[in-house]
C-alpha positions in Angstrom: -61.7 158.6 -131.4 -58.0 157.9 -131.3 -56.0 155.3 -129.2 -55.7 157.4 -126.4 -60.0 158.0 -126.5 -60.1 161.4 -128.2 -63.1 162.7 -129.2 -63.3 163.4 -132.3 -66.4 165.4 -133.0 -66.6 168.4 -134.9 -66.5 171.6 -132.4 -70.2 172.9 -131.9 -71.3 168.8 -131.8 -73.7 168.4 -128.6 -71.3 167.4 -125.8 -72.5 164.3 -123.8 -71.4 162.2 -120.8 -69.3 159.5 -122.6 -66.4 157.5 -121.8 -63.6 159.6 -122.5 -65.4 162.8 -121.0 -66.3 161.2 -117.6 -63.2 160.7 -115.8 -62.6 164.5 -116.8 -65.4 165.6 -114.7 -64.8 163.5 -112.1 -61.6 164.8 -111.5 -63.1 167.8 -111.3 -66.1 167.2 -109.3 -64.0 165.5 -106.5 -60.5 167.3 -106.5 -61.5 169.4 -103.8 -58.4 171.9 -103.3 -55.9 169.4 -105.3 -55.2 170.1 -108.5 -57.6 168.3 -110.7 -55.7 167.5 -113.8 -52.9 166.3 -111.1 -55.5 163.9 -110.2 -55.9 162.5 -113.5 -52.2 162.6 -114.5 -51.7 160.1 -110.6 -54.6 158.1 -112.3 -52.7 157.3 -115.3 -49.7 156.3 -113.6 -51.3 153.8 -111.1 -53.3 152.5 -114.6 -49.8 152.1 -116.3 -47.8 150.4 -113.3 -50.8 147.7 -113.1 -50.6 147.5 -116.9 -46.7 147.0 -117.2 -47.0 144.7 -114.2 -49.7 142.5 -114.9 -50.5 140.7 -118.1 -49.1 143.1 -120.3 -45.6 142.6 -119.1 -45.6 138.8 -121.4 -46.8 140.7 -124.7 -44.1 140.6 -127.0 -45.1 144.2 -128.5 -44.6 145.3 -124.6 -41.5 143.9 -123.8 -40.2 145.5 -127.0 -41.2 149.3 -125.9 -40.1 148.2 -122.5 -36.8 147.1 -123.4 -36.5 150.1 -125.8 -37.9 153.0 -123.0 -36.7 150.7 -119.9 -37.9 153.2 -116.6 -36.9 156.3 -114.4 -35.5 155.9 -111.4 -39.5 157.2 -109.5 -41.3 154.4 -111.2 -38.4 151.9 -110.9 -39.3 152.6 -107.2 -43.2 151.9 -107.6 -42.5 148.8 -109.5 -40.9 147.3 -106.5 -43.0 149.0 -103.6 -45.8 146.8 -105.6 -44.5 143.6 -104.2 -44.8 141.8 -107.7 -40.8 140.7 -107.9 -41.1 138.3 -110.4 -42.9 140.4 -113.2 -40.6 143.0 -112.3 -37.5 140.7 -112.8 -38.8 139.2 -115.8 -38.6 142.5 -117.7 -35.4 143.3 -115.6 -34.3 140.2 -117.4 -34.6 141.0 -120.7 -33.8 144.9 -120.3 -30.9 144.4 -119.2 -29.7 142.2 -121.5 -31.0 143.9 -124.6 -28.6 147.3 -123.2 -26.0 144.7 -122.8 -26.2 143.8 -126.2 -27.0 147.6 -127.7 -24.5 149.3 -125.5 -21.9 150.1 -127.9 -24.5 151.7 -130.7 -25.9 153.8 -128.4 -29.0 153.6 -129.8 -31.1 155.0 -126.3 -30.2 157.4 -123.5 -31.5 154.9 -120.8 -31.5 157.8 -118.2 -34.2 160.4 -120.6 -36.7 157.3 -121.6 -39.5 155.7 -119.5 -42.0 153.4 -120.1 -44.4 154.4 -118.1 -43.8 158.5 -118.3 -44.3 157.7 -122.1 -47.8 155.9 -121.6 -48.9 158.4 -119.5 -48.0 161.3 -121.1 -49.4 160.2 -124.7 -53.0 159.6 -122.7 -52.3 163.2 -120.7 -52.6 164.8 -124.1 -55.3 163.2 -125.1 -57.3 164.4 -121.8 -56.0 167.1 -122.7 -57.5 167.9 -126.2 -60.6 166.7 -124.7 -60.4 169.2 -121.5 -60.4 172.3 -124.3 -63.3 170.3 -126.5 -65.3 170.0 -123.2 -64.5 173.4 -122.0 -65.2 174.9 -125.7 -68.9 173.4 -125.8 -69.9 172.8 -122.1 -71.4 175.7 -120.1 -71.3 173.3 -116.7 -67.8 172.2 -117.3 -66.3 175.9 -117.9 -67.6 176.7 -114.7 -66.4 173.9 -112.9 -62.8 174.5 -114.7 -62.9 178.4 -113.3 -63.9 177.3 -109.7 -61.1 174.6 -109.7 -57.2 175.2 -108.2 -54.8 173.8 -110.8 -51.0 173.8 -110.3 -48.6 176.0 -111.9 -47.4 173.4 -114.4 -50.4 172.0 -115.3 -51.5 175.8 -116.1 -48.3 176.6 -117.8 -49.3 173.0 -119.9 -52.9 174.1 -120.6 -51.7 177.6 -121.9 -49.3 176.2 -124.2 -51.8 174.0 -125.7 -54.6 176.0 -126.6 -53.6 177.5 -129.3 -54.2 174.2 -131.0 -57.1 172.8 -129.6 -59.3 175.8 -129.4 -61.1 178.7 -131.9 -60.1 181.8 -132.4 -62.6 183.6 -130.0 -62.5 180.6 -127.5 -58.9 181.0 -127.0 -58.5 184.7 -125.5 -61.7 183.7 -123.1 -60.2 180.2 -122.4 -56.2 182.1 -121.3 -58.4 185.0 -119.4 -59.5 181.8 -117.4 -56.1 180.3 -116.9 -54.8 183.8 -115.8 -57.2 184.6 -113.2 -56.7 181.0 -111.5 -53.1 181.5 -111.5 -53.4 184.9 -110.0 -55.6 184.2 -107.3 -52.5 181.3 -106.5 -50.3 184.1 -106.2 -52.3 186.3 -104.5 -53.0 184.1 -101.9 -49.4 182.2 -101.6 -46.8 185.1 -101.9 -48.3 187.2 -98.9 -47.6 184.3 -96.4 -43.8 183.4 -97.8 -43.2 187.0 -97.4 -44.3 186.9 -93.9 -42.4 184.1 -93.3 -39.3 185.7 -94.9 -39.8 188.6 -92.7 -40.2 186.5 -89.3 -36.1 186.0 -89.6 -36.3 189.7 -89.1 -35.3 190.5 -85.3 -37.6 193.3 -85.3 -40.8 191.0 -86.2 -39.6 187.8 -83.3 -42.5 188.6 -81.0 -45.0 188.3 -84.0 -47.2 185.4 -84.7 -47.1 183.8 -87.6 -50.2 182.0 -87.9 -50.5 180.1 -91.1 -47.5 181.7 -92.8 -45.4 178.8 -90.7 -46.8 176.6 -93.7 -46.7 179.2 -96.4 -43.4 177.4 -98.0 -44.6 173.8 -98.4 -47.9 175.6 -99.5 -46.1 177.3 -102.4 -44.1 174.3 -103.3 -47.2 172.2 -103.5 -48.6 174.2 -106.0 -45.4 174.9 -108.1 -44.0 171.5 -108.3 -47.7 170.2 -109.7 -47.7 166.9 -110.8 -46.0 164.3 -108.6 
């Protein structure tokens, strides 16, 4: 197991209910029609803002990558909509000095580095690995993943990974998977927007439109993904 809990048993190895497999199949089990790997990606961030905000904001080691990463503008915003001013200010404090004092090296790009995004994202790819390893060796879980409604990104994400984290005959069953899901999106969102496009027609004004009148923010839900 690394850091970021992933497992590290050989493929084949019995899979059980651990630790690092659980909130995996939670997010799963309970995702209803969200996207379930959106689920744990908000998860993460909620775990990193009350990390960066609570004790860990006084470790030395913290306030280093803190200083170093500082925060995008969207979790800039959730620090303060969290009511804790003074942990927030304290690492203000210090962040802005240490850019005061590294300005002229330009040694970061403060707009492209974030804290939090950057603790996230490392754990994201460990649930990741451990989403293929469960997938590989779990009968239950592979049917849960092919009855489940990921996003667009987070399906783009999962097919660029698998090359790595799965076998050789795993890996054309595993994108099969991936490309049915993200058919039956398409299938099911592109008839309404086209209905919607074609209620702008003059010839179509009498026509209902039923549940096309929400086919737009329907498609941009599942495009945009992770938010």
């Amino acid at each position: 197991m690394d850091s970021h809990g992933e497992i590290t048993a050989g493929k084949g190895a019995p899979m059980k209910e651990t630790i690092y497999t659980i909130p995996i199949n939670e997010a799963f089990d309970t995702a209803g029609g969200a996207c379930p790997v959106c689920v744990l990606a908000r998860g993460l961030d909620r775990d990193a803002l009350d990390y960066v905000m609570g004790a860990a904001m006084m470790e030395p080691d913290v306030r280093i990558e803190t200083n170093r990463l500082g925060f995008c503008a969207s979790h800039m915003d959730s620090m303060l909509q969290m009511g804790n001013r003074l942990s927030l200010a304290l690492m203000l404090e210090s962040y802005l000095l240490e850019q005061r004092a590294t300005l002229a090296s330009a040694k970061n790009d403060p707009a492209s580095t974030c804290f939090i995004c950057s603790r996230r994202d490392g754990y994201m790819a460990a649930y990741y690995r451990n989403m293929l390893y469960i997938w590989e060796t779990d009968q239950a879980f592979r049917e849960k993943f092919a009855a489940a409604r990921l996003c667009w990104p987070h399906i783009g994400a999962l097919m660029h990974g698998a090359a790595a984290g799965l076998g050789r005959k795993a890996l054309p069953v595993f994108r099969a998977a991936l490309l049915d899901m993200a058919y039956e999106r398409f299938a099911a969102l592109t008839p309404p927007v086209s209905t919607f496009c074609q209620s702008f027609d003059h010839r179509n004004a009498d026509k209902p439109l039923g549940d096309a009148k929400y086919a737009v923010e329907r498609a941009v839900e599942w495009l945009k993904g992770p938010r």
